[in-house]
C-alpha positions as CSV (number, residue, x, y, z in Angstrom):
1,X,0.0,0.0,0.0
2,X,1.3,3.6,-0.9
3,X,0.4,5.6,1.6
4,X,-0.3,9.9,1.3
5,X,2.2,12.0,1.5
6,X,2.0,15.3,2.8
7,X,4.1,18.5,2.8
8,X,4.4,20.4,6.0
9,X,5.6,23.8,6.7
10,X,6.4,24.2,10.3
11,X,7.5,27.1,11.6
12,X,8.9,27.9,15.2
13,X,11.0,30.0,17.5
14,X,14.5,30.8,16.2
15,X,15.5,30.2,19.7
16,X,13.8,26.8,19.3
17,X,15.6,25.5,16.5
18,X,17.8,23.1,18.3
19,X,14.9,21.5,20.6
20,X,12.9,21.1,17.3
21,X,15.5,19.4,15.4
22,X,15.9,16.8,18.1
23,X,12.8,15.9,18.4
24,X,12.2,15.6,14.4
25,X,15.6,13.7,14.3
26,X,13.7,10.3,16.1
27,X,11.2,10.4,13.4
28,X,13.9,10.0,10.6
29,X,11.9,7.2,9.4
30,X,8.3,9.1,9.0
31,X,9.6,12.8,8.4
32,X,12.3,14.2,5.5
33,X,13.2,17.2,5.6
34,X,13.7,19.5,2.6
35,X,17.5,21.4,2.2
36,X,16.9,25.5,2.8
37,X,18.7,26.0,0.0
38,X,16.3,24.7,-2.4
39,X,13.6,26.8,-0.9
40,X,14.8,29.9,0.3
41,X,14.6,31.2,-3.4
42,X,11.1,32.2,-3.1
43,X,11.0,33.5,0.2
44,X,12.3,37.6,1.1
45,X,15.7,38.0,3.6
46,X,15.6,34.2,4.5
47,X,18.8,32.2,4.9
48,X,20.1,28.3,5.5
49,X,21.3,27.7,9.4
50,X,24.6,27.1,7.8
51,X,27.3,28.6,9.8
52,X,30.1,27.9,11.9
53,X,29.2,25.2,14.1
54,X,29.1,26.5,17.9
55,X,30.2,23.2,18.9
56,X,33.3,22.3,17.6
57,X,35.5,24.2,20.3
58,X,33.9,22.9,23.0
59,X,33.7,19.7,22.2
60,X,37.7,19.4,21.3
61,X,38.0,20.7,25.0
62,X,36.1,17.9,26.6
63,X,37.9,15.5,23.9
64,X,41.5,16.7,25.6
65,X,40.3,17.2,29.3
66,X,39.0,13.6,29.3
67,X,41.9,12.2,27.7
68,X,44.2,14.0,29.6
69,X,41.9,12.3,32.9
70,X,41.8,8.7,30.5
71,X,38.0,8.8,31.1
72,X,36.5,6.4,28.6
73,X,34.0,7.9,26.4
74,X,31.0,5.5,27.4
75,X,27.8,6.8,26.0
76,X,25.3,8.3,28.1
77,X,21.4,9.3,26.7
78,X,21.0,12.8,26.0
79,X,17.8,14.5,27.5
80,X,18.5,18.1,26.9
81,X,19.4,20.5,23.5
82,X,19.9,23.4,26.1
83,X,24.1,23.9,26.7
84,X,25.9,27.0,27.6
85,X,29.1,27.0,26.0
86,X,31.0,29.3,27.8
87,X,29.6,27.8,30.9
88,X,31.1,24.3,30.0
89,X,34.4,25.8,28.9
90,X,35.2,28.2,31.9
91,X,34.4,24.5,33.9
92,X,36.8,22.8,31.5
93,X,38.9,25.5,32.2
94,X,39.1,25.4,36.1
95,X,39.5,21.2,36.1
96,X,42.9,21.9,34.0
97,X,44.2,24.7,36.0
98,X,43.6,22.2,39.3
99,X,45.6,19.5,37.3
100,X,47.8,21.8,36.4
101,X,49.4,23.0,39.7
102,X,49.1,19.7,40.8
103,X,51.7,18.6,38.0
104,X,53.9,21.8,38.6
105,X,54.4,20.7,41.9
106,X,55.1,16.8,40.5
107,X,57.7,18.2,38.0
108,X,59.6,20.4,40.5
109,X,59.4,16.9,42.8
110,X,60.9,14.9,39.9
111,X,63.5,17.3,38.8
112,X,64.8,17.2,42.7
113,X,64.2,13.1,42.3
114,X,66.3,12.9,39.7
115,X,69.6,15.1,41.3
116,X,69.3,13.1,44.1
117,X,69.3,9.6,42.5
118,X,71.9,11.5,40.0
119,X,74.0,12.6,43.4
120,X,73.4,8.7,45.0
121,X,75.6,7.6,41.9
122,X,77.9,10.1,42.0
123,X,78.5,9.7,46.2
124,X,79.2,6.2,45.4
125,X,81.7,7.1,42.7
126,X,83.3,8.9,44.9
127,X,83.2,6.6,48.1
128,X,85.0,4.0,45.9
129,X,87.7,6.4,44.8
130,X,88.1,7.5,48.9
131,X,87.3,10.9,48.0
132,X,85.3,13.0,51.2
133,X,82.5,15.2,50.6
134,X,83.4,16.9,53.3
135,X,86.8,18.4,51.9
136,X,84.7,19.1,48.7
137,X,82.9,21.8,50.3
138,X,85.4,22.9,52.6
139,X,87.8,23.7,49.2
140,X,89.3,27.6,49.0
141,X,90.8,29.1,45.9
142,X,89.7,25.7,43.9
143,X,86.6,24.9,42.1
144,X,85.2,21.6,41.9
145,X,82.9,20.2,39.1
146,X,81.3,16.3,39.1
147,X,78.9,14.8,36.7
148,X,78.4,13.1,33.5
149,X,80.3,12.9,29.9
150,X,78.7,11.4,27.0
151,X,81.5,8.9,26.2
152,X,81.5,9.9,22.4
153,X,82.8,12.8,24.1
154,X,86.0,11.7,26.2
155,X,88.8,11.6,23.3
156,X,88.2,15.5,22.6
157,X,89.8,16.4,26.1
158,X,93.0,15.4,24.8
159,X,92.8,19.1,22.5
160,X,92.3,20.8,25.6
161,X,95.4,20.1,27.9
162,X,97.0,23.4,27.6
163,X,94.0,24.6,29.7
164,X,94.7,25.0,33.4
165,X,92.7,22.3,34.7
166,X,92.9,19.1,36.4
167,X,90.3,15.8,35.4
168,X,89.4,12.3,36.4
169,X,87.0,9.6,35.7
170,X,85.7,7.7,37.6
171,X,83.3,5.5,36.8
172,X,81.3,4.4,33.4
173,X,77.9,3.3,32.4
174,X,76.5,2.5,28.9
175,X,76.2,5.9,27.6
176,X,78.4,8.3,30.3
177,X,81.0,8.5,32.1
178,X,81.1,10.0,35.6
179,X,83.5,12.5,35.9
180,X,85.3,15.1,38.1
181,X,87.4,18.3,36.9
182,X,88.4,21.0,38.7
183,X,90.8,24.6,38.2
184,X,91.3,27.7,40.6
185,X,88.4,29.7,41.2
186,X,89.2,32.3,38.4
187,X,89.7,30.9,35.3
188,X,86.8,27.9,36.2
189,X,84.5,30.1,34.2
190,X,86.6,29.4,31.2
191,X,87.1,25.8,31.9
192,X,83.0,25.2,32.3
193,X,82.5,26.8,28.9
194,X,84.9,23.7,27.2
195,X,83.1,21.0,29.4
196,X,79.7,22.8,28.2
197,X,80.6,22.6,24.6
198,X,80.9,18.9,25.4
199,X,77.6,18.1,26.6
200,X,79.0,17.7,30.0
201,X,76.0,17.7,32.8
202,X,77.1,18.5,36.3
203,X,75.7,17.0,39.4
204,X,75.5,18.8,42.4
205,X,76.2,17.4,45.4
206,X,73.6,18.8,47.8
207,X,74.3,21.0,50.8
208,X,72.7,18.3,53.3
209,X,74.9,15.5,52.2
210,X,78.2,15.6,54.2
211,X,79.7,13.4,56.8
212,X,80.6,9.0,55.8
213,X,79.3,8.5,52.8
214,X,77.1,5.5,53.5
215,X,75.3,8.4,56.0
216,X,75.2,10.9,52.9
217,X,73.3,8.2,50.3
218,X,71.0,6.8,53.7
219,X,69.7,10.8,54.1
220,X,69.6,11.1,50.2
221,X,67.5,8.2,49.8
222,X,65.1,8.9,52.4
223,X,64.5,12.3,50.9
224,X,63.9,10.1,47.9
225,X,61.3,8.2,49.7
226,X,59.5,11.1,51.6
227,X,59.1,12.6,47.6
228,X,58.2,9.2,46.1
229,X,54.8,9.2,49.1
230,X,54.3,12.6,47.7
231,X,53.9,11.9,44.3
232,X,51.7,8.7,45.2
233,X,49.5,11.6,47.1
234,X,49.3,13.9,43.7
235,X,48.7,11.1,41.6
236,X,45.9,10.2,44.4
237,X,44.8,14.2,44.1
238,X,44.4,14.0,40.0
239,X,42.5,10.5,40.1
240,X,40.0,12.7,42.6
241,X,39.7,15.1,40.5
242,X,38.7,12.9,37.7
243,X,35.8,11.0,40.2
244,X,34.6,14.4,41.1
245,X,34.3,15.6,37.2
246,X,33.8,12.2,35.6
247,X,30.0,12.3,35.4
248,X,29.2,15.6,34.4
249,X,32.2,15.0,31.7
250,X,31.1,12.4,30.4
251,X,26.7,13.8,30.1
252,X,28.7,17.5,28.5
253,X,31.0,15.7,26.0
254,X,27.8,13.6,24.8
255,X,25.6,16.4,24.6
256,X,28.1,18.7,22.9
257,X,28.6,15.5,20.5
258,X,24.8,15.3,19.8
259,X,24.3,19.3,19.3
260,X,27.4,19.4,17.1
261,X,25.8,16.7,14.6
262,X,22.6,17.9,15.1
263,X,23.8,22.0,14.0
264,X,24.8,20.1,10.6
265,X,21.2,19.9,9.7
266,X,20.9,23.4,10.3
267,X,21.2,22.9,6.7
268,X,17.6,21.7,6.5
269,X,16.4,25.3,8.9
270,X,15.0,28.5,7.0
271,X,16.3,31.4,8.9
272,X,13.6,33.7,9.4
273,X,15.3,36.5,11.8
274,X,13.2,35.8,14.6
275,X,11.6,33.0,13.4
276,X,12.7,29.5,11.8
277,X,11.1,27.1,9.5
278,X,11.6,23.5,8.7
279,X,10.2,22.4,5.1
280,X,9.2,18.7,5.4
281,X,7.5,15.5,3.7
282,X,5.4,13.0,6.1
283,X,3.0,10.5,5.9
284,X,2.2,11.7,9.2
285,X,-0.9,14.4,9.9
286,X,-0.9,17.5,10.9
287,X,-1.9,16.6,14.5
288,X,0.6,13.8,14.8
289,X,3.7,16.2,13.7
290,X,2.2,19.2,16.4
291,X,2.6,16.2,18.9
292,X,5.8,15.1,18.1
293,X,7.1,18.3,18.1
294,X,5.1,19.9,20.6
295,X,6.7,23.6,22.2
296,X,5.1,27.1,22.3
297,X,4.5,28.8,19.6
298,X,4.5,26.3,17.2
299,X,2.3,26.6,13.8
300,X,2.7,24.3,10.7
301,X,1.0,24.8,7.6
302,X,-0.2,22.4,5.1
303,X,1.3,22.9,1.3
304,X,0.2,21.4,-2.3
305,X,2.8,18.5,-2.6
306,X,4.5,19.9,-5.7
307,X,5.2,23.3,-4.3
308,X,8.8,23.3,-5.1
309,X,8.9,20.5,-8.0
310,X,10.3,23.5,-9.8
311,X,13.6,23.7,-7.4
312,X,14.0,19.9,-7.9
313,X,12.2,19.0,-4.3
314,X,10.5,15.5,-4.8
315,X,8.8,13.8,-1.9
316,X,9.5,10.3,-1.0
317,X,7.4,7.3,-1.7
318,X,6.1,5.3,1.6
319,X,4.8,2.0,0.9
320,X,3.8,-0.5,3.8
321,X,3.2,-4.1,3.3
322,X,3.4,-6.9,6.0
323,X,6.1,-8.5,6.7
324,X,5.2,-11.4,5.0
325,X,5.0,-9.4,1.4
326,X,7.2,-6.9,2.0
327,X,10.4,-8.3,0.7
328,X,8.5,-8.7,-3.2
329,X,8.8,-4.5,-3.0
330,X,12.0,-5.0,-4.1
331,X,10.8,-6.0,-7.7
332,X,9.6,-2.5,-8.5
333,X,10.5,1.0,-8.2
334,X,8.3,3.8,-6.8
335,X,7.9,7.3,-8.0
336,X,5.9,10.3,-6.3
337,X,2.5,10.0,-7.6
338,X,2.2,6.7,-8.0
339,X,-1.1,5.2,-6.5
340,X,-0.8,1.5,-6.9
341,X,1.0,-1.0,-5.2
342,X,1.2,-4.2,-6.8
343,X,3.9,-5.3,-3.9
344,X,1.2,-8.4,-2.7
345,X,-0.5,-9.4,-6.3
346,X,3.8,-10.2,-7.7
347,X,4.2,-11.8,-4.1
348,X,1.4,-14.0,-4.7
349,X,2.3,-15.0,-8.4
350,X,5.5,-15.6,-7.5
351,X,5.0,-17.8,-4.8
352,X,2.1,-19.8,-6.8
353,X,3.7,-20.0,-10.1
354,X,7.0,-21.2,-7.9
355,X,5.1,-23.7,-6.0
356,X,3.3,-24.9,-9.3
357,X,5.7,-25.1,-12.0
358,X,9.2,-25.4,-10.2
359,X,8.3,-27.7,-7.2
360,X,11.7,-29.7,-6.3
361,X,13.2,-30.5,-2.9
362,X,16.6,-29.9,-4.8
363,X,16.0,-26.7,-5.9
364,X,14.0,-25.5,-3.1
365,X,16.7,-26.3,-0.4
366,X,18.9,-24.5,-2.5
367,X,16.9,-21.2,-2.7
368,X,16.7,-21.1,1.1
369,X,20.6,-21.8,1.7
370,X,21.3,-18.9,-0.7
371,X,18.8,-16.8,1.4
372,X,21.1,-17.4,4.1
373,X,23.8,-15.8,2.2
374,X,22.3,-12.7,0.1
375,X,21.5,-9.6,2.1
376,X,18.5,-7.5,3.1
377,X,14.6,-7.6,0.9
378,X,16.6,-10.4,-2.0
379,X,17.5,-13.2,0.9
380,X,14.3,-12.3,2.0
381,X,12.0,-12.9,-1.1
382,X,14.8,-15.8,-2.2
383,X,13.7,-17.3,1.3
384,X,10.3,-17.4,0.4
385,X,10.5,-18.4,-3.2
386,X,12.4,-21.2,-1.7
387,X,9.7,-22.5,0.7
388,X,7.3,-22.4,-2.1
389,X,9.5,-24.4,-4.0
390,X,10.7,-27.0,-1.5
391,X,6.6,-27.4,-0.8
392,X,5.9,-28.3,-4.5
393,X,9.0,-30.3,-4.0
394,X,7.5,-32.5,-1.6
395,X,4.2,-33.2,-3.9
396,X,6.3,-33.8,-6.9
397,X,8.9,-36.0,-4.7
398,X,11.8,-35.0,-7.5
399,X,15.7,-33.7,-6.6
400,X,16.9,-30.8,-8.9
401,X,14.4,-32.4,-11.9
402,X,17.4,-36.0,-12.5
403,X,15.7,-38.3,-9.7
404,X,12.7,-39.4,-7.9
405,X,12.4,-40.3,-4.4
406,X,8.7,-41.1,-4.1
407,X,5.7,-41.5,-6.8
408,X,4.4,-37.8,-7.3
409,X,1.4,-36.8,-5.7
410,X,1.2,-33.7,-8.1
411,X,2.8,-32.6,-10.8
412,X,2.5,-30.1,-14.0
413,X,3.6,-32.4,-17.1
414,X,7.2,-33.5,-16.9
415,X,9.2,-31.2,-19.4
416,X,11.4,-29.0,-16.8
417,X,13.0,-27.1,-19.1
418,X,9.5,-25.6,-20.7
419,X,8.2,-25.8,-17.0
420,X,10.8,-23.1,-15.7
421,X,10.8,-20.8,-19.0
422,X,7.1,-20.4,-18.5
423,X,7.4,-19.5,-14.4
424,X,9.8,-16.7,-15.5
425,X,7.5,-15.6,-18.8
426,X,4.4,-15.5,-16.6
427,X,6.3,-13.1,-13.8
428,X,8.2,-10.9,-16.0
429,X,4.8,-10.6,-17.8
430,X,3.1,-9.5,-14.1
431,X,5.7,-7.2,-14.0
432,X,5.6,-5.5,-16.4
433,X,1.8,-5.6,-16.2
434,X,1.7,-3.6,-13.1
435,X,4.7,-1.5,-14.3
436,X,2.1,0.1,-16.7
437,X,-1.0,0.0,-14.5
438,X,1.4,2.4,-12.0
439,X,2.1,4.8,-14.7
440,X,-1.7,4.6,-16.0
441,X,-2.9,5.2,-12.4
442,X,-0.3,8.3,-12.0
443,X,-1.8,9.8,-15.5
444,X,-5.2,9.3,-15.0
445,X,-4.9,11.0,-11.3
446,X,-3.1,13.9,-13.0
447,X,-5.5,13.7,-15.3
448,X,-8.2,14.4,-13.1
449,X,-6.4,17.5,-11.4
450,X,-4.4,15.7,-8.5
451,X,-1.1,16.3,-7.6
452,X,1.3,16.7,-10.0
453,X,4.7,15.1,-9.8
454,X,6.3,15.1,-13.1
């Protein structure tokens, strides 16, 4: 059955626009909108809702403030089209300033980490060469340096030993070597500048450590361990910060995702200044869009169907069968104006003229195993043929037409081949039969001043 189609003019609340295009957007099946564009032509200082989408920013805000939190992006239902932009971003804003002098205060912790785990190494190069810390910082007149050397490094000393300075290694791992070099106090300046030029990173040692060095690397390391219970705390202070924020992340990001695809069909939204319209094909009434839609101020007007056939705007087609029928409406095509449905007559020719003339249990096993395979209204009707098929099967008791199991209990004369060239004579024949009774039954209601499609 083709059922009326209608063309609905609905106009609202600029304001509105949103709300309405939500609502319309769960009738996608039952209501199609018409672009602006094609309709704005006629119509005096209207536009298409096509502008920069609002959206974007704030959603790539949520995308970095939840990643930076790793909050997984599980979807949550959206009940609102109302959100406040610059609301959600000066929130968006205050959640990365808190994480961000939380991780200030976790990089200045890890810098001060890293010397001291740096200075461990270096006390124990030199505890093993017997040198004491404590003469290090009692030294006058001469200035000592420790640290590391890239080892790529070490053979371009050799180009500097007319420089007044003294150096030692004193240990080596896979990439460095620990080193010490030292010079009076007022040419050091000098010497740092060739060590620089090296990639040479000193290591301080830090005012604290002095004494036996096995007391110096004890006090380092539980320094160490007093920052290492810190940074378990921050990490503790960001994963509340993501418990507190989670939630209302998580119902902002999904509402800013559905208003961002949503303001892409502004396309389909006349502009009217302080009012918006929406152009739209149902087979819905009047009544039934008002309730759908349902806000203040709401008024829709009914128009002649073709009213823009001249901008190329066609209506689409609905046809409803049962289920049972409804895969044979892939046999035909529909065009606005079309009346007649011949969806159930093909069904039931089909399926009779199957049962009838091409009944085999081969054959009809067949059909339904392929229905397994092809997709959508074709495994569907293939199905069917095939049940009609395997039924005439049974009566006729032959496997694809070369054997009998049984004596038949019905059958229509025993010449196959002429058998299955008249099952597809007598259906391309029905088609093409109700092909021209649709294009009659569209002239003949133009004819008599209905619509007009063409």
């Amino acid at each position: 059955m083709i059922k009326n189609t209608h063309l609905y003019n609905i106009v609202f609340s600029r304001d509105d626009y949103m709300e309405v295009l939500m609502k319309l957007e769960n009738h996608q099946d039952s209501i199609y909108p018409v672009k602006a564009k094609k309709v704005i032509s006629n119509l005096d200082h209207a536009t298409s809702m096509e502008d920069r989408n609002p959206y974007n920013e704030v959603l790539d805000e949520l995308y970095n403030v939840m990643d930076v939190l790793h909050i997984e992006r599980v979807d949550r239902p959206v009940q609102s089209a109302f959100l406040n932009v610059r609301e959600i971003l000066d929130y968006i804003s205050e959640i990365h300033q808190k994480l961000d002098d939380i991780n200030e205060i976790k990089r200045g912790i890890k810098k001060d980490y890293y010397e001291n785990q740096e200075a461990i190494e270096l006390i124990s190069c030199l505890h093993r060469d017997r040198i004491s810390i404590d003469d290090i910082h009692e030294l006058k007149y001469v200035a000592l340096r420790f640290g590391k050397l890239p080892l790529s490094q070490i053979e371009k000393i050799k180009y500097f030993d007319s420089y007044p300075f003294v150096y030692q290694e004193l240990s080596h791992s896979d990439q460095f070597a620990w080193v010490v070099y030292g010079g009076v106090e007022h040419s050091i300046g000098e010497i740092d500048n060739i060590f620089s030029s090296m990639n040479f990173e000193e290591v301080k040692l830090p005012q604290f450590a002095h004494g036996k060095m096995e007391e110096a690397v004890a006090e380092l390391k539980a320094e160490n361990k007093t920052m290492e219970a810190y940074l378990q705390e921050l990490d503790q202070r960001i994963e509340k910060v993501k418990e507190d924020n989670e939630e209302q992340l998580l119902g902002d990001f999904w509402k800013a995702y559905r208003l961002k695809e949503l303001y892409k069909k502004g396309k389909y939204v006349v502009d009217l200044k302080t009012k918006a319209a929406i152009y739209a094909f149902s087979s819905l009434s009047k009544d039934e869009i008002e309730g759908i839609v349902n806000i203040p101020g709401l008024t829709i007007h009914e128009l002649p169907i073709d009213t823009y056939q001249d901008q190329g705007v066609e209506g689409p087609v609905y046809v409803e069968n049962n289920a049972f029928f409804q895969p044979f409406e892939c046999l035909f095509t529909f065009k606005p104006g079309e009346k007649f449905d011949p969806t159930i007559l093909a069904g039931v020719v089909t399926m009779i003229s199957a049962f009838v003339l091409l009944g085999d249990l081969g054959v009809g096993i067949l059909c339904i195993l392929l229905s397994l395979v092809a997709r959508g209204n074709i495994g569907k009707l293939l199905q069917r043929v095939g049940v009609a098929v395997t039924i005439g099967g049974l009566l006729s008791g032959t496997v694809f037409y070369s054997m009998s199991l049984y004596d038949s209990i019905f059958v229509v004369g025993t010449n196959y081949a002429m058998k299955i060239g008249l099952f597809f004579v007598i259906n391309i024949a029905v088609l093409l039969v109700c092909s021209l009774v649709k294009k009659v039954t569209k002239r003949s209601i133009k004819s008599k001043g209905g619509l007009s499609w063409q």
